[in-house]
C-alpha positions, 0 to 999 in steps of 0.5 A, spaced: 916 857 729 913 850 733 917 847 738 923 843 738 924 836 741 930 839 743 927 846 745 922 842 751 928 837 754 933 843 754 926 847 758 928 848 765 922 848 769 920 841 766 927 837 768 926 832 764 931 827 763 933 824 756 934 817 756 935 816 749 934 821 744 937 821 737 940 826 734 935 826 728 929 826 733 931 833 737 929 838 731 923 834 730 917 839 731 912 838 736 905 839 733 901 837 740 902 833 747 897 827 747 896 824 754 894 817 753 894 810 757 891 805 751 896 800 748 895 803 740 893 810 740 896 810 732 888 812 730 888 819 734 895 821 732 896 826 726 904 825 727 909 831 731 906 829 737 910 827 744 906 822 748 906 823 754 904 816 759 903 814 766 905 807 764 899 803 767 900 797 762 904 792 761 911 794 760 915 787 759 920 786 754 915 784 748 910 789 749 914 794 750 917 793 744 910 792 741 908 799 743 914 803 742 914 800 735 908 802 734 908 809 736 914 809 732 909 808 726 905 813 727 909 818 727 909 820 734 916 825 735 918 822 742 914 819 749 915 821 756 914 817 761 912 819 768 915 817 774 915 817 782 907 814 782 906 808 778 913 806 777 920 809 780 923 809 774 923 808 766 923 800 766 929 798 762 925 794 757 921 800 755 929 804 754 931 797 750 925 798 745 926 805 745 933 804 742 931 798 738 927 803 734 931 809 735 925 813 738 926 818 743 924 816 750 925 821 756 923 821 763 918 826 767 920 826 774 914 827 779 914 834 780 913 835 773 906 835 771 904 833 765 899 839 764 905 843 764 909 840 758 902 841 754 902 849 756 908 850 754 907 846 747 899 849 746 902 857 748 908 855 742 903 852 737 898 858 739 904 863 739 905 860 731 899 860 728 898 867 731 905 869 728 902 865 721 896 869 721 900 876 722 905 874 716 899 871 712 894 877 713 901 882 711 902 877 705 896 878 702 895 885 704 901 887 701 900 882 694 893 885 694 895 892 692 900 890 688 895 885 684 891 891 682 897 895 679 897 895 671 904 893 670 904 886 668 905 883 675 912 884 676 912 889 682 907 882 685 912 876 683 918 881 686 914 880 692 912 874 692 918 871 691 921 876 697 915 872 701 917 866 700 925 867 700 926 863 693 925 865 685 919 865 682 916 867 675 910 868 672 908 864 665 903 865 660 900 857 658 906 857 652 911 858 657 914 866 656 916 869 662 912 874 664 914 877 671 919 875 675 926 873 675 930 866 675 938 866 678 940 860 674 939 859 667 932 861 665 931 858 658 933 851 661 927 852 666 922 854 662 924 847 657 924 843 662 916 846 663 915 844 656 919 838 657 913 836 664 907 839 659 910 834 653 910 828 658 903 829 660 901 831 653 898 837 655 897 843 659 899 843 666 892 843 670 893 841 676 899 843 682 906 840 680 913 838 682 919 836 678 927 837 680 931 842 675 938 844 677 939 841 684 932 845 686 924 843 687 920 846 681 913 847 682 908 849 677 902 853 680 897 853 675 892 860 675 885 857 671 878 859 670 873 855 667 878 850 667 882 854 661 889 856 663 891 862 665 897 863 668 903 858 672 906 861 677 913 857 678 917 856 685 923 854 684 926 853 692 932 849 695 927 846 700 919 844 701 914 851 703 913 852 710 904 852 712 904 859 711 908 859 705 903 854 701 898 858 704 901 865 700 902 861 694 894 859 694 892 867 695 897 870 690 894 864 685 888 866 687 890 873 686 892 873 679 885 869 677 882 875 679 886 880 677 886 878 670 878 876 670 878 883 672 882 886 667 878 882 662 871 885 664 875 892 663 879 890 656 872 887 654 869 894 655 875 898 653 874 893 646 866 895 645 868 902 646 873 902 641 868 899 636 863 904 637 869 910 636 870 906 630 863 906 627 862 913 629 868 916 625 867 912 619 860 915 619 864 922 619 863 925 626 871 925 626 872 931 631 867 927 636 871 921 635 878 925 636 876 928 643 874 923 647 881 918 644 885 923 645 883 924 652 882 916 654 889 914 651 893 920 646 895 923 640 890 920 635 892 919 627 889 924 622 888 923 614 893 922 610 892 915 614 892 907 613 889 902 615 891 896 617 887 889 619 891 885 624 889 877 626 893 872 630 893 866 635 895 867 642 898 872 645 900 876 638 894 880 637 896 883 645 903 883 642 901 887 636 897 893 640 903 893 645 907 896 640 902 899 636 901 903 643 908 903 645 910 907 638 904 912 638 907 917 638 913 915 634 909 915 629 904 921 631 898 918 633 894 911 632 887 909 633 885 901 633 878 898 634 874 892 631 871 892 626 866 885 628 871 881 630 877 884 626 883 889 629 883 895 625 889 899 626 889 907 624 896 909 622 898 916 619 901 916 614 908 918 615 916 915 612 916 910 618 909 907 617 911 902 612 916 899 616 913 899 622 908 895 619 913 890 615 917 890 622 910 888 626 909 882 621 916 880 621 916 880 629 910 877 631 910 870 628 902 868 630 900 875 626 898 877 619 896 884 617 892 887 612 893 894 609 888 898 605 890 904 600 891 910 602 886 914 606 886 922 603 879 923 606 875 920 612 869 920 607 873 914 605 874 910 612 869 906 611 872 903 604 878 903 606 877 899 613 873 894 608 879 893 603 884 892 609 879 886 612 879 883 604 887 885 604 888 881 611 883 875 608 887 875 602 894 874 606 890 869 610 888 865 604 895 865 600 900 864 607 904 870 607 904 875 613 902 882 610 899 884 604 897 891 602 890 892 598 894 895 592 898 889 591 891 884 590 891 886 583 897 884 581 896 877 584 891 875 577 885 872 580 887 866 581 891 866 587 886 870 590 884 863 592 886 858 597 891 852 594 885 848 596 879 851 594 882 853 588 884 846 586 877 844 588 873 849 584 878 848 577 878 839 578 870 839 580 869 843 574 873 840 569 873 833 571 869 830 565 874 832 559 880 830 565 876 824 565 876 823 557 882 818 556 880 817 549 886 816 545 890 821 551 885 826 549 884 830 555 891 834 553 889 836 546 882 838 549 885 842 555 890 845 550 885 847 545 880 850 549 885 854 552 888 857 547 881 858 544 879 862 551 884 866 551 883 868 543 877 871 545 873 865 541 877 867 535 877 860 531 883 862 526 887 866 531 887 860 536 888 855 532 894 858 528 897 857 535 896 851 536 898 848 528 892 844 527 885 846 522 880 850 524 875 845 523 880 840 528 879 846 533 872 847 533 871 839 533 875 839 539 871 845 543 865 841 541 867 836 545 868 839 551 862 843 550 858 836 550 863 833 556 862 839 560 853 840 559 855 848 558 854 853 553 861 856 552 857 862 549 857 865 555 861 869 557 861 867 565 862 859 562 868 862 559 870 866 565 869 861 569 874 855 565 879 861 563 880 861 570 879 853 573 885 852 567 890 857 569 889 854 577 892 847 574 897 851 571 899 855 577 
């Protein structure tokens, strides 16, 4: 620690006399001693200096108190005024002013060289930056090998905050607490974040600090490419010492490589996975499971599932953490990427089901798309294909999961999206729905489809709809010539079957 103001008066070999100190001066620490005679020494100064002065100015009552004011603006801690030479003692204007302005004024007798109060500040000053460099050096070390720990950071914030002396938490960009522990109330923490992220109407990029629950909350972000990647939060009593904003920069530091790291090995992990993929759905299925099972465990045999996942966020690394975590619950999984989709191999077992209705239902940014069951690995290939088109589905419709067997039973028409649904049947039927002869676009509408799902059977169509078959045919002519189509096609007739049970829907 740096020397008090009261720890260099109370130095017995310097036998300095306090004239006037206030009792808030005495622990200001010192940063260094600055001899100097000049009148306004304010542009050398940094501030936590003691000055130390011969008195060769002018020392009357106006400027005494103009130079002790302004040393009193620039920070200065206190001045000590060397006696026996130019002077036999302080002059009395000099302590007036000094008490004026509440400044801390002290006596250097003459046997007390000056060059010997700046030795005992320079060995204190040298001793505390030597002593920071040793915490430093120790912090960083310590906070290295713990950044390579695969554990999610919660052996390294527990240092941290062991370092600093005060709580810390790690957070991911949404605000989840990822590492670390809070004493108080964690979600009122975390809301008063979100609170400061609305206020600035994004993300925190850069250092800031807000009080919550009588502390001083700092958010550290962790960024790379100007994204973020983390924040570390310090929620602290008081402000952070030198060394202390020093160990938060490495441990900020430290958590943008290590995750950069584990990003190169996730990304080669991830390319490893697709290639065991592609190797297993062309039938080296024994190759594929001796290198997985060496790698991460118990791999799945057929009769198997296939799932396809896709979220936002966190939730697809949410997804594989559990699907890893029941690995063996479930007797052996498998994921890789088909292009840019997670597939996932479950065994197909009792608990399958509601492991997969349980993930989609837990993780809220995650849908999943399920194929048949796999009796062969022959069949991989097909079935990671009805899985994708599963998940594209569920996608489309809005619902969490969809199995490939239940896409038939949805009639084609909800196989699309509401938008593109509605775009397809109004772009094509908008030349009867704009035909407002007399409000007959409902009675062509109604006769065409009834028409349609007669299979062209004017007799049949036109029982149901209680009019002549030759009012019937009228009206379909009518449509044929609003629409320019030949409704003899069979593909015409597919298509406006389906543009009118979208309407309907």
């Amino acid at each position: 620690m740096p020397l008090t103001l009261r720890q260099v008066i109370e130095s017995p070999g310097l036998r300095l006399v306090p004239l006037y100190v206030p009792s808030e001066a005495l622990s200001a620490e010192l940063i260094w001693v600055h001899s100097t005679e000049i009148d306004e020494p304010k542009p050398y100064m940094n501030g936590g200096e003691l000055v130390l002065t011969a008195g060769l100015r002018d020392v009357d009552g106006r400027h005494a108190n103009d130079y002790i004011a302004h040393l009193s603006a620039s920070g200065v801690v206190g001045l000590g005024f060397g006696t026996g030479r130019i002077h036999e003692s302080v002059p009395p204007p000099l302590v007036e002013a000094a008490r004026e302005h509440s400044f801390a004024l002290m006596e250097v007798p003459r046997e007390t060289p000056f060059s010997a109060i700046s030795r005992l500040v320079a060995r204190a000053v040298a001793s505390d930056e030597y002593a920071t460099l040793v915490r430093l050096s120790e912090a960083q070390s310590a906070l290295t090998k713990l950044a390579l720990v695969p554990d999610g950071f919660g052996r390294f914030m527990k240092r941290l905050s062991s370092e600093l002396g005060t709580p810390a938490l790690l957070l991911d960009p949404t605000g989840k607490v990822l590492a670390g522990s809070y004493d108080r109330d964690v979600r009122g923490l975390v809301d008063g974040i979100h609170a400061v992220q609305a206020q600035r109407r994004q993300i925190v990029l850069s250092p800031v600090k807000f009080d919550f629950d009588g502390r001083t909350v700092s958010l550290q972000p962790v960024l790379s490419n100007g994204h973020v990647l983390r924040v570390i939060v310090i929620v602290a009593d008081r402000p952070p010492s030198a060394v202390e904003r020093q160990i938060i920069n490495v441990a900020t530091s430290l958590v943008q490589l290590s995750l950069e790291q584990w990003k190169v090995v996730d990304g080669v992990e991830r390319h490893l996975r697709s290639i065991l993929l592609r190797t297993l759905a062309t039938g080296d299925v024994e190759s594929v499971r001796r290198r997985a099972v060496s790698m991460w465990g118990p791999f799945p045999d057929v009769p198997l599932r296939v799932l396809a996942l896709a979220g936002r966020g966190a939730a697809l690394d949410r997804a594989i953490d559990a699907v890893n975590a029941n690995a063996t619950h479930l007797r052996g999984v498998f994921h890789g990427y088909f292009r840019d989709t997670l597939v996932v191999l479950l065994p197909q077992t009792p608990d399958v089901f509601p492991f997969i209705d349980n993930l989609s239902a837990s993780i809220r940014e995650l849908t999943a798309g399920s194929s048949e069951t796999v009796e062969n690995w022959a069949d991989l290939s097909l079935s990671i294909r009805q899985a994708v088109q599963s998940l594209r589905t569920a996608q489309r419709r809005g619902v969490p999961s969809l199995c490939f067997a239940d896409i038939g039973a949805l009639g084609l028409a909800r196989v699309f999206s509401n938008e593109e649904a509605f775009a397809f049947s109004t772009s094509l039927l908008t030349p009867v729905l704009r035909h407002q002869e007399a409000g007959a676009a409902s009675e062509l509408l109604s006769s065409l489809r009834a028409w349609l799902e007669h299979n062209g059977q004017w007799n049949t169509a036109a029982e149901e709809l209680n009019i002549h078959r030759h009012t019937l045919r009228n009206r379909i002519d009518k449509v044929a010539e609003l629409l320019g189509k030949d409704l003899q096609s069979g593909r015409v007739r597919a298509e406006l079957l389906l543009a009118l049970e979208i309407l309907d829907r």
